[in-house]
C-alpha positions in Angstrom: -69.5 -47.3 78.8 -72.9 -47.8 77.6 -73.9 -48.4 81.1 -72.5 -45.2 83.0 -73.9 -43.1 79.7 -77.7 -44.6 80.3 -77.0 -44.1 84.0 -76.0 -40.5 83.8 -78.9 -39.8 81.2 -81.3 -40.9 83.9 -79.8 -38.8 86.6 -80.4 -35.8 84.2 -83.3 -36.7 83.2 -84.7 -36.8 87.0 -83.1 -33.7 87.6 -84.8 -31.7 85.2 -88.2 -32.6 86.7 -87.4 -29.9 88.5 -84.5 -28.2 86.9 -84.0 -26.5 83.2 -81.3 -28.1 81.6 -78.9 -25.7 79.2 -76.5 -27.1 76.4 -73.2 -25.1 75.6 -74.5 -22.5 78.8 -74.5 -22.7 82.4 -77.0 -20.4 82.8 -80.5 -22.1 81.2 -83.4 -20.0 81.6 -86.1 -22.7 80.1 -86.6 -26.2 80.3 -84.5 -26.8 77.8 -81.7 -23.8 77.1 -80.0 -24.4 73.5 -77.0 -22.2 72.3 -76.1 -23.6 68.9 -76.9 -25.2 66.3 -80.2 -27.8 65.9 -80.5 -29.9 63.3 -83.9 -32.1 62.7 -83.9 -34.8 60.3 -86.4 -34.9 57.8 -87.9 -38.5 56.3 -89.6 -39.1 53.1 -93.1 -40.3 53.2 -93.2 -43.2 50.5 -96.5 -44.4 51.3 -97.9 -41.2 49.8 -99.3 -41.2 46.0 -100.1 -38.8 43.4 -104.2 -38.2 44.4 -106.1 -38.5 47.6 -103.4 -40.2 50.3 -106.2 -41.2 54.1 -104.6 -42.0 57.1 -101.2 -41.3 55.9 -98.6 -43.2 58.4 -96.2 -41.1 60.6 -95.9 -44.1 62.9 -93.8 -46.8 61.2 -90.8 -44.4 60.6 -91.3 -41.3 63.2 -89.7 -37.6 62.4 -90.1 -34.1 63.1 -89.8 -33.2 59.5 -91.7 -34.8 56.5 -91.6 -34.7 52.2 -92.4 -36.5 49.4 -91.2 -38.2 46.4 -89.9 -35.5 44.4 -91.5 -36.6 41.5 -94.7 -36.6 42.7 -97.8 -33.8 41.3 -101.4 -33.3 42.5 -101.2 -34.9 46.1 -103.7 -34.5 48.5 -104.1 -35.6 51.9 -106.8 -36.2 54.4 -105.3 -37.1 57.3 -102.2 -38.1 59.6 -102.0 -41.2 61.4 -99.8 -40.3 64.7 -100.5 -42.8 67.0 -102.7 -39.8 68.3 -99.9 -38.7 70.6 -101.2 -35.0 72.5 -98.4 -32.4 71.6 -96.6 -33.9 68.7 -95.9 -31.7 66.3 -94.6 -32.0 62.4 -93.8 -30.5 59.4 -94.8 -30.9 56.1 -92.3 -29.9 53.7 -93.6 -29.9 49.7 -90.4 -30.7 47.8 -92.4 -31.5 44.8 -93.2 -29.9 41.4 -96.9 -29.2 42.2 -99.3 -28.0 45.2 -100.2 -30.3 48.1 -103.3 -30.0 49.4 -104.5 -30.6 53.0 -107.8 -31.3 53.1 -109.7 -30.1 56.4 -111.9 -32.2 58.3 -112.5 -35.0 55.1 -114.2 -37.4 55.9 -112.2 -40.3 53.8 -109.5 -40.2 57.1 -110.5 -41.9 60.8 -112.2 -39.1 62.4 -108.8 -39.2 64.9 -106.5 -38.5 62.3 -108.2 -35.6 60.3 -107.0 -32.3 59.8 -108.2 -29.0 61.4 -107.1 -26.3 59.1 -108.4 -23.3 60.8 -110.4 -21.7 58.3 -112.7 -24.5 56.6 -110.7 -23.8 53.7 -108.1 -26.9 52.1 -104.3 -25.5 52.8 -102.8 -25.6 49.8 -98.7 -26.0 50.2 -97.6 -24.8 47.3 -93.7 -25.6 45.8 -91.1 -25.5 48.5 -93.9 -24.2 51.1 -94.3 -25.8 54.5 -96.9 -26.2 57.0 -96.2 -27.0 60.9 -98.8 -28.7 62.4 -99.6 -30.0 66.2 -102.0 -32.7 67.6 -104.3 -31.7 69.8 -105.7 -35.2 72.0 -108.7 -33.1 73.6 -110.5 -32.9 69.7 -108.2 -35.6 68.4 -107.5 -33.8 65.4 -104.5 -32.1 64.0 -104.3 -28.7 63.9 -102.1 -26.5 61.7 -99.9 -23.9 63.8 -97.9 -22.0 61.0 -96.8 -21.9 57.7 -95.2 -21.1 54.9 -95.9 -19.9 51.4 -99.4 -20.8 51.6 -103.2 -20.4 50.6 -106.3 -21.2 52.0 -104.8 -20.7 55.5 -105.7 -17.0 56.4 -101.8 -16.4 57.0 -100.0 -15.6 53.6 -97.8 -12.8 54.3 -98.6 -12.2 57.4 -102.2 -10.9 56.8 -105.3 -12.3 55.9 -104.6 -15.3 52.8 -108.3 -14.8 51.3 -107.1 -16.9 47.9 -108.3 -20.4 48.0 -107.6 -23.5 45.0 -109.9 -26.3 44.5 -108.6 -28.7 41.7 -107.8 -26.4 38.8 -109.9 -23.8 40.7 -108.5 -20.8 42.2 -111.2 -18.2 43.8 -111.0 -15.2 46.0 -113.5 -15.3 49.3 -112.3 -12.1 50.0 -114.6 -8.9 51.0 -112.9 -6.2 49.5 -111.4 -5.2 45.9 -109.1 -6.8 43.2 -106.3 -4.2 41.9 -104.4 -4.9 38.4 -101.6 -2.3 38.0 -103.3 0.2 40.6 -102.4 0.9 44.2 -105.6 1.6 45.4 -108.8 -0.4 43.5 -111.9 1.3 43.4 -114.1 -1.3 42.8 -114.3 -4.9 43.1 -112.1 -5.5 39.9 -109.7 -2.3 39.0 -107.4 -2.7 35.4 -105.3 0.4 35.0 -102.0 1.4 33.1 -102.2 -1.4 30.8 -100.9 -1.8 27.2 -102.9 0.8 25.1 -104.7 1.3 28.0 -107.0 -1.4 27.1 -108.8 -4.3 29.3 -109.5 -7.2 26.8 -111.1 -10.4 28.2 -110.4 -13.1 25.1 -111.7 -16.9 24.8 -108.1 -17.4 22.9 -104.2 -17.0 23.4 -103.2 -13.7 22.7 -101.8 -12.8 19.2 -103.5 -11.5 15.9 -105.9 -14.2 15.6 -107.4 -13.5 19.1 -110.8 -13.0 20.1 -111.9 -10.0 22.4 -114.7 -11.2 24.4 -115.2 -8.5 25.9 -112.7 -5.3 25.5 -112.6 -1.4 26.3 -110.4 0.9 24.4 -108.8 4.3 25.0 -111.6 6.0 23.0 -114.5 4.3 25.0 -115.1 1.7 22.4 -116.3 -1.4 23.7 -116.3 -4.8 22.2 -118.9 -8.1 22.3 -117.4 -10.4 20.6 -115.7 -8.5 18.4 -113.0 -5.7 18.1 -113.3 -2.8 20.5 -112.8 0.1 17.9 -113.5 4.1 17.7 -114.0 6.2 14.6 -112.8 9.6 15.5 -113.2 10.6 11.6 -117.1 10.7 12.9 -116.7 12.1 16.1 -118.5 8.7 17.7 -117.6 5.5 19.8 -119.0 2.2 18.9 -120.0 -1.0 20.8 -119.1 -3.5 18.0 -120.2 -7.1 18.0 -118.1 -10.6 16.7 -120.7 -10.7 13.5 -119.4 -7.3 12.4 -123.0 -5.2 13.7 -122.1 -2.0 15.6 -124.0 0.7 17.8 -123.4 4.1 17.3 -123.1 6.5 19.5 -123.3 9.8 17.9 -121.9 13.5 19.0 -124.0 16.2 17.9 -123.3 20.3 18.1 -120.6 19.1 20.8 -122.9 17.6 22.7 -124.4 13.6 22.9 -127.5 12.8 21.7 -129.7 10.2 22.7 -129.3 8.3 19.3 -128.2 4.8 19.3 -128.6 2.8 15.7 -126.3 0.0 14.0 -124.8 0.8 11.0 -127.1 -0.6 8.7 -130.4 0.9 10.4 -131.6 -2.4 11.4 -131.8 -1.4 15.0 -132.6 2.8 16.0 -133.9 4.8 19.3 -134.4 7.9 17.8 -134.2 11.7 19.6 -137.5 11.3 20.1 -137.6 8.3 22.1 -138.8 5.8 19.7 -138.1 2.4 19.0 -137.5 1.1 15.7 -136.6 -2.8 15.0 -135.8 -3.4 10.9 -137.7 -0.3 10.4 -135.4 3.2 10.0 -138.3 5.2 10.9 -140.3 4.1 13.8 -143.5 5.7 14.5 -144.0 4.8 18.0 -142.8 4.1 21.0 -141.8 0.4 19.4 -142.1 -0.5 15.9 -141.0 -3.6 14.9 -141.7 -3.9 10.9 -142.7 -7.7 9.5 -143.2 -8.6 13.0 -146.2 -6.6 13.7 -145.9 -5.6 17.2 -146.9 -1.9 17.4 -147.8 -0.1 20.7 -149.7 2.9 21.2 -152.5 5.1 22.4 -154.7 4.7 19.8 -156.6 2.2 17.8 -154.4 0.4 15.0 -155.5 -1.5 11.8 -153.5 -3.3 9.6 -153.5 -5.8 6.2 -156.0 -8.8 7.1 -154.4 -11.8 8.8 -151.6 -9.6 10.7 -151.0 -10.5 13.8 -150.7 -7.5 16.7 -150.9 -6.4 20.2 -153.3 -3.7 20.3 -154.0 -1.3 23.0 -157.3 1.0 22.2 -158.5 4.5 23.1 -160.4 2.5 25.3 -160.6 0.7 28.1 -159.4 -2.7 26.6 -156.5 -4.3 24.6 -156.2 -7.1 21.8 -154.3 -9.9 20.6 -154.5 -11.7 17.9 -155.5 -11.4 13.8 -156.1 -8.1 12.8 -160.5 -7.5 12.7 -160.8 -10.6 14.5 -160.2 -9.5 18.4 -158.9 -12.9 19.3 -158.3 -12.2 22.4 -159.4 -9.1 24.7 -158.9 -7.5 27.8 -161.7 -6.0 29.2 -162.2 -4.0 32.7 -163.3 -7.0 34.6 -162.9 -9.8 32.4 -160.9 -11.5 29.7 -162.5 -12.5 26.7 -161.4 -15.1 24.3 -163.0 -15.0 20.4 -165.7 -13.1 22.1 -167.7 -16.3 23.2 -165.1 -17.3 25.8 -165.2 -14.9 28.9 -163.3 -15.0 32.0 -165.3 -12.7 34.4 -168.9 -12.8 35.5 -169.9 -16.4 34.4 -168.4 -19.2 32.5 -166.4 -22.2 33.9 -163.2 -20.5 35.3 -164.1 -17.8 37.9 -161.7 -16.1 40.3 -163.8 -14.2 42.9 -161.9 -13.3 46.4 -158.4 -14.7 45.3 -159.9 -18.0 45.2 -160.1 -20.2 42.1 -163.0 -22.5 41.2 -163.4 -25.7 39.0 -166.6 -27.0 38.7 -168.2 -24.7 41.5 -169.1 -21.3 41.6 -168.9 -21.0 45.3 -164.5 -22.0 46.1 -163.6 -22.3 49.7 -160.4 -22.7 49.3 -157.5 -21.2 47.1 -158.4 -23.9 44.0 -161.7 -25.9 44.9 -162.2 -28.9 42.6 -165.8 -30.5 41.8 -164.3 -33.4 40.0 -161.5 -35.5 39.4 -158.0 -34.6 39.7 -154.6 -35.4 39.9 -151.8 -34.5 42.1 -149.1 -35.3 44.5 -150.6 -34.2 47.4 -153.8 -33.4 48.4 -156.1 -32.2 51.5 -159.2 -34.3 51.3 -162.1 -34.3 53.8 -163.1 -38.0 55.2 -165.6 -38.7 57.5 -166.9 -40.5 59.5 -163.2 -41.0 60.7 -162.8 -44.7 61.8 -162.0 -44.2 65.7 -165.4 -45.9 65.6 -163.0 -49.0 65.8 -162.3 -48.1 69.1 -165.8 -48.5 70.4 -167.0 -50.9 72.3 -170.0 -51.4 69.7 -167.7 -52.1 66.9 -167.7 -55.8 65.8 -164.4 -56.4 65.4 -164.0 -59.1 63.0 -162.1 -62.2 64.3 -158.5 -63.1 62.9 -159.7 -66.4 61.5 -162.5 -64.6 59.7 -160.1 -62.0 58.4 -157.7 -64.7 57.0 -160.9 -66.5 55.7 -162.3 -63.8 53.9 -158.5 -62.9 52.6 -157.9 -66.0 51.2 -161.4 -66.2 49.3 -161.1 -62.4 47.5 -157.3 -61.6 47.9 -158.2 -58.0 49.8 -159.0 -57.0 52.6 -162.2 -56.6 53.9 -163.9 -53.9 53.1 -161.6 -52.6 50.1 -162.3 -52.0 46.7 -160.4 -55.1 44.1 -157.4 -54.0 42.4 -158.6 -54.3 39.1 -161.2 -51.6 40.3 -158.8 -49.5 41.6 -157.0 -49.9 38.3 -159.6 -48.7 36.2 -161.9 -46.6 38.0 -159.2 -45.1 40.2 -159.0 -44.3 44.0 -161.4 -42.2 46.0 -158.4 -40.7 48.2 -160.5 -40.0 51.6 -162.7 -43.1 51.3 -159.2 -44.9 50.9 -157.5 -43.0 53.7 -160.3 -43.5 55.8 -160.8 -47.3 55.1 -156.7 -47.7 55.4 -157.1 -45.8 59.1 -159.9 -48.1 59.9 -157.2 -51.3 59.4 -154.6 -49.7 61.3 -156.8 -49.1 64.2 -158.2 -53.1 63.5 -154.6 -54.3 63.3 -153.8 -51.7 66.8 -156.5 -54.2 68.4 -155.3 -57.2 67.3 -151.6 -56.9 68.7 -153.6 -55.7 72.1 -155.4 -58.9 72.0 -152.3 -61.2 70.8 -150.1 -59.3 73.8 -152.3 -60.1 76.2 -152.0 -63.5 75.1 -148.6 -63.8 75.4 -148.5 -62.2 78.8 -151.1 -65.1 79.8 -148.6 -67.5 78.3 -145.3 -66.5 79.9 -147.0 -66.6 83.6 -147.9 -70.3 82.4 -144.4 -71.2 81.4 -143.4 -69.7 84.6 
């Protein structure tokens, strides 16, 4: 019997090279023509782990439909090893408790076995989700084709899926805007028709003992740190702070004015524009009282051994002690305890953008007549050693090289290293003395290749 069955499956077989082949109908209009049922078996992948799974083994026990062990959280997978068979397709079935992840193009899986997910994004399966997914041979990778109750894909709901999780990480790449309990958002995060009609971002679990980090109120109180609070008994809305401090914003003959202060007067922009830091009463546009920082248009004097920032009437400014003009501002200069000038002579000087040390004439943007240090550095060296190169140079002979080497441990030519270590380098003399050996040592593999050239037509 098993004989006349294999011999009549061949005989279909060859027939539908050219015919399509119906089951329960006599009138196929495909290859293959199914009215019924189909049923697909699904096999467990036990190989797989809780963490990152590479190369994960669809050849050793071969289905159409895939899962896990139940009890499994927090898998991840890199990539599919299929034998690399063009057309095959599978799917991935997550019958665990947490989110699977599919991680695109990771390098942790043979290059033939990764995972093309279509977006650059890692598909995220999450809990009784699936994902179908076909290898292509031409760029040996697999590529997902749909799927179901998904992220990360581009194809949640039918539309685009712009909600992507990393880890413990969920973010939103998406262009557009964020709507809690509104239709329509109008900007990029929109909260409306909540409890109380208040928004409150809090660092702990909801409840009395919760703290607002940040939180707006029906009034228009908003809260730092603190309770978001309004006190209609005043006719004002606060912005209140976790240490208790408040600002005020007052209304005035129905109308706002431009009057902020904490409670305590600690902090106050009058009507009249001023500034006032722990002073009530600020005289300027800022006063700040024990910190002696007052700014004005006129000159301003103070107790001995205050410090300040004073502009004058003027054309200069001060810093320092009061009486003692520790520092000034001049048109054209910058002065420091009046002996110290920045400007028309001294030791820094600035003229045409460029700055000089230890020259009054700078070429460049800092020209240095001294020493200095620094991790890189154009220096001038001449005469540049493709003297070497000449046919007047004396090019010292190997055996005198290794002679004098042996006798000074250095080269020829080059400072010792204790030198070095004490006095420093000269950086072009050093460049130019370390060209000069390159272009020796370019000679002497020249000479010692001719010399081997000789040699290999003797051995010849």
């Amino acid at each position: 019997m098993k004989h006349i069955s294999t011999i009549l499956l061949f005989f279909i077989c060859t027939f539908a090279h050219a015919q399509n082949i119906g089951i329960n109908n006599t009138d196929p209009m495909a290859a293959l023509d199914l009215k019924g049922d189909l049923r697909l078996r699904s096999e467990t992948l036990t190989s797989v782990v809780t963490g990152l799974n590479n190369d994960v083994n669809l050849n050793t026990t071969k289905s159409s439909i895939y899962m896990f062990d139940a009890l499994l959280v927090g898998i991840q997978i890199s990539g599919f090893d299929g034998g690399g068979t063009d057309g095959r397709i599978i799917t991935i079935f997550n019958n665990t408790n947490g989110a699977v992840q599919l991680y695109n193009d990771y390098s942790t899986s043979l290059a033939a076995n990764r995972i093309f997910t279509g977006t650059g994004n890692t598909a995220v399966i999450y809990q009784n989700g699936s994902v179908t997914l076909r290898y292509d041979g031409a760029i040996q990778r697999w590529t997902i084709i749909s799927s179901n109750y998904t992220d990360g894909l581009g194809l949640s709901g039918g539309g685009s899926g712009p909600w992507t999780v990393t880890g413990n990480d969920i973010n939103n790449n998406n262009t557009g805007k964020v709507g809690i309990g509104v239709p329509v958002p109008m900007s990029k995060l929109d909260v409306a028709n909540a409890a109380n009609n208040e928004v409150t971002l809090t660092s702990k679990a909801t409840g009395t003992n919760s703290i607002a980090v940040y939180g707006i109120n029906e009034n228009g109180g908003v809260g730092v740190l603190g309770e978001a609070y309004s006190n209609n008994s005043v006719g004002g809305s606060f912005i209140t702070f976790g240490n208790g401090k408040a600002m005020k914003a007052e209304t005035v003959n129905g109308g706002t004015a431009g009057h902020f202060s904490a409670p305590n007067g600690n902090a106050i922009i009058t009507d009249q524009g001023n500034v006032g830091i722990g002073v009530p009463l600020p005289e300027e546009k800022l006063h700040v009282d024990n910190g002696n920082i007052r700014l004005g248009n006129s000159i301003w004097t103070s107790a001995a051994n205050n410090r300040l920032l004073k502009f004058g009437d003027g054309d200069y400014a001060t810093i320092g002690e009061v009486g003692e003009d520790n520092l000034q501002l001049f048109a054209g200069q910058i002065t420091l305890e009046v002996d110290q000038i920045f400007g028309s002579s001294g030791n820094v000087l600035i003229p045409l953008g460029n700055v000089g040390i230890g020259t009054t004439n700078p070429s460049h943007k800092l020209s240095v007549n001294g020493i200095i240090r620094s991790k890189e550095i154009l220096v001038e060296a001449t005469p540049w050693p493709d003297y070497v190169f000449s046919d007047e140079y004396n090019l010292q002979s190997i055996s005198d090289v290794e002679k004098y080497i042996y006798e000074n441990n250095h080269l020829p030519n080059f400072p010792k290293a204790k030198d070095i270590e004490t006095n420093g380098q000269a950086v072009g003399e050093i460049q130019r003395k370390m060209m000069e050996k390159i272009e020796e040592l370019t000679l002497y593999i020249i000479e010692l290749n001719k010399r081997i050239v000789e040699l290999e037509k003797d051995i010849r």
